[in-house]
C-alpha positions in Angstrom: 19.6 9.9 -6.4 22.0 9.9 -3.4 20.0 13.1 -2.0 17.4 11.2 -0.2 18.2 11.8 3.9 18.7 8.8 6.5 17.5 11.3 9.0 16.3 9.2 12.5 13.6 11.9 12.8 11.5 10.5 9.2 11.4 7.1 11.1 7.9 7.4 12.4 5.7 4.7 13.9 2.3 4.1 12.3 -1.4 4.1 13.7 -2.4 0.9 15.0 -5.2 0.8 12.1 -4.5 -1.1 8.9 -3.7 1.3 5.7 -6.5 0.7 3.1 -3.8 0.9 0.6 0.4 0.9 0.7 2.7 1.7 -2.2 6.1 1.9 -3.6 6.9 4.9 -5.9 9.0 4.2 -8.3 11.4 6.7 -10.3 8.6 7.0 -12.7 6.6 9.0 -10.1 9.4 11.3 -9.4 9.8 15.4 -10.4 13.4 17.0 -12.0 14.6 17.1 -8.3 14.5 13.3 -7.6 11.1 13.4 -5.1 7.9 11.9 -5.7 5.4 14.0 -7.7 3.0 15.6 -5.2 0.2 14.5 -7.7 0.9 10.9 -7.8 0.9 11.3 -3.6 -2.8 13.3 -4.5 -4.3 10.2 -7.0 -2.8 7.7 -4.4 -5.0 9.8 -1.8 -8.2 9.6 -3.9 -7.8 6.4 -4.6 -7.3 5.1 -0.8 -10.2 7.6 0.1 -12.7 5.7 -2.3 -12.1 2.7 -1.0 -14.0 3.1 2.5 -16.0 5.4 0.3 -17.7 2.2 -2.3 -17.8 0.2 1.0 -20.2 2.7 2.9 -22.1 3.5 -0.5 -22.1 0.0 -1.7 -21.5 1.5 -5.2 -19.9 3.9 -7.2 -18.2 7.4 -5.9 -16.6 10.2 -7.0 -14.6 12.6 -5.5 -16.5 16.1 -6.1 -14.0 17.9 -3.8 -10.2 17.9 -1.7 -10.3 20.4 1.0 -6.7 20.3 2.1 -3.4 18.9 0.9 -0.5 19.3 3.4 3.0 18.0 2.6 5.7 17.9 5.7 8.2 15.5 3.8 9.5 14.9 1.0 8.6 11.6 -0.4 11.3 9.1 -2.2 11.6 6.3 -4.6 11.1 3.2 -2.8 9.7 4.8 0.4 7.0 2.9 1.8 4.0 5.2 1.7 0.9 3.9 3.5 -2.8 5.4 3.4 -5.1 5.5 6.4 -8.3 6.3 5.4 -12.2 7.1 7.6 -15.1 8.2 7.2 -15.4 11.5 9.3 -19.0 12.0 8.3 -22.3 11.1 6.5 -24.3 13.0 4.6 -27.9 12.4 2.4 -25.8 12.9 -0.7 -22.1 12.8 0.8 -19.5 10.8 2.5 -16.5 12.7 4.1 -13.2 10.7 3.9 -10.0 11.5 6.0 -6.9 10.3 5.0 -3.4 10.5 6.4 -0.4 9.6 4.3 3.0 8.3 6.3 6.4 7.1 4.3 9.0 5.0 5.6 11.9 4.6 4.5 14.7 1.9 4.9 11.7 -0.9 4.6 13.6 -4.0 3.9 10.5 -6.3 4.1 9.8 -8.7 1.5 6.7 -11.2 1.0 6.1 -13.8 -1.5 3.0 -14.9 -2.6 2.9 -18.5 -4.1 -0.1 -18.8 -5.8 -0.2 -22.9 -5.4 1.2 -24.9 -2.5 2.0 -28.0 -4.4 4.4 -26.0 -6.3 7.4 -27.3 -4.5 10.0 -25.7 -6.7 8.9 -22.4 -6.6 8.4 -22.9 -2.7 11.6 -23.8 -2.5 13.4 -21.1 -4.7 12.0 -19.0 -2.1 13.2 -21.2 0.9 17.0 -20.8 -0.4 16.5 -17.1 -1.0 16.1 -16.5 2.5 11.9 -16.5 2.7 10.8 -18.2 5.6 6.8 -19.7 5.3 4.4 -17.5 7.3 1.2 -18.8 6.3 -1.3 -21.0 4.3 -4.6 -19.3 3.0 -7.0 -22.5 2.0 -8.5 -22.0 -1.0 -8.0 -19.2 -2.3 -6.8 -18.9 -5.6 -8.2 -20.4 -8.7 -6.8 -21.9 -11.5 -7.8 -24.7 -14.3 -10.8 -25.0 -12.8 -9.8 -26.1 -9.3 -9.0 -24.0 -5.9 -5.5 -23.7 -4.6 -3.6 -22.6 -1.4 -1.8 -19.8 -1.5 1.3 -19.8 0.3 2.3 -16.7 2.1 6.6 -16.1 2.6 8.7 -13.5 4.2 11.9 -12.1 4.2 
C-alpha cells in the first residue's frame, strides 16, 4: 500500500478537547483500493457518539438516526483517527451528538501499560526498548485478589 500521500497539508492540529475515543485501522478495515472502509469510519462514529450519549442518559441509547456523513480525506491503515464527540442538544426523548473525526498520520507514539509496578523485568524490557516512565496510577488494577499500580511508559 505505497499509495498513501505524505502530503504536509493532512497534518492538521487537533481541538484542545480530549477525543472520547482514538483508533488504529488496521488493513482489515480497508476497501479493494487500500483506504479505510467509510463504514468502519461510520460504526467508529456511533460508537464515540454513544459514549457522551450513556453519560447524559445514565443508561442505554440507540442511535435512531445520522443526519450527515462528510468525508474530505481518505483515511489509511495506521492513521491515527480520533473522535470528538458533544452534545449539541437535549430533548424529552432525544439527545443530539456531534462528532468530528481527524486522522493523523506519521504518529510514531507509543505507550506501555504495565499492569504491576513490582514487575521489574517487564519494566525493564520496556526501559531497554527505548520507553521512558511517565507515570504511576496507585491502585488501579486488580489481580489475585490484591490492587496494583499500573505503570504508565512512553516512547
Amino acid at each position: 500500500m505505497n499509495n498513501i500521500p505524505d502530503d504536509l497539508s493532512l497534518h492538521i492540529s487537533l481541538p484542545d478537547a480530549q477525543p472520547v475515543l482514538r483508533m488504529v485501522p488496521i488493513p482489515s478495515d480497508t476497501n479493494y483500493a487500500g483506504d479505510i472502509f467509510g463504514g468502519w469510519i461510520m460504526s467508529q462514529v456511533d460508537i464515540a457518539g454513544s459514549i457522551p450519549a450513556i453519560r447524559r442518559a445514565r443508561g442505554r441509547v440507540a442511535t435512531v438516526a445520522v443526519n450527515s456523513f462528510v468525508f474530505k480525506q481518505p483515511v489509511f491503515v495506521g492513521d491515527l483517527v480520533s473522535f470528538y464527540a458533544d452534545i449539541v442538544k437535549i430533548g424529552r426523548t432525544s439527545i443530539t451528538v456531534d462528532v468530528a473525526v481527524y486522522a493523523q498520520r506519521g504518529v510514531r507514539e507509543v505507550l506501555a501499560v504495565i499492569g504491576d509496578s513490582a514487575n521489574a523485568g517487564s519494566i525493564g524490557v520496556h526501559a531497554r526498548a527505548g520507553f521512558s516512565h511517565v507515570g504511576t496510577m496507585k491502585n488501579v488494577g486488580f489481580k489475585f485478589g490484591k490492587h496494583l499500580d499500573v505503570v504508565i511508559m512512553q516512547r
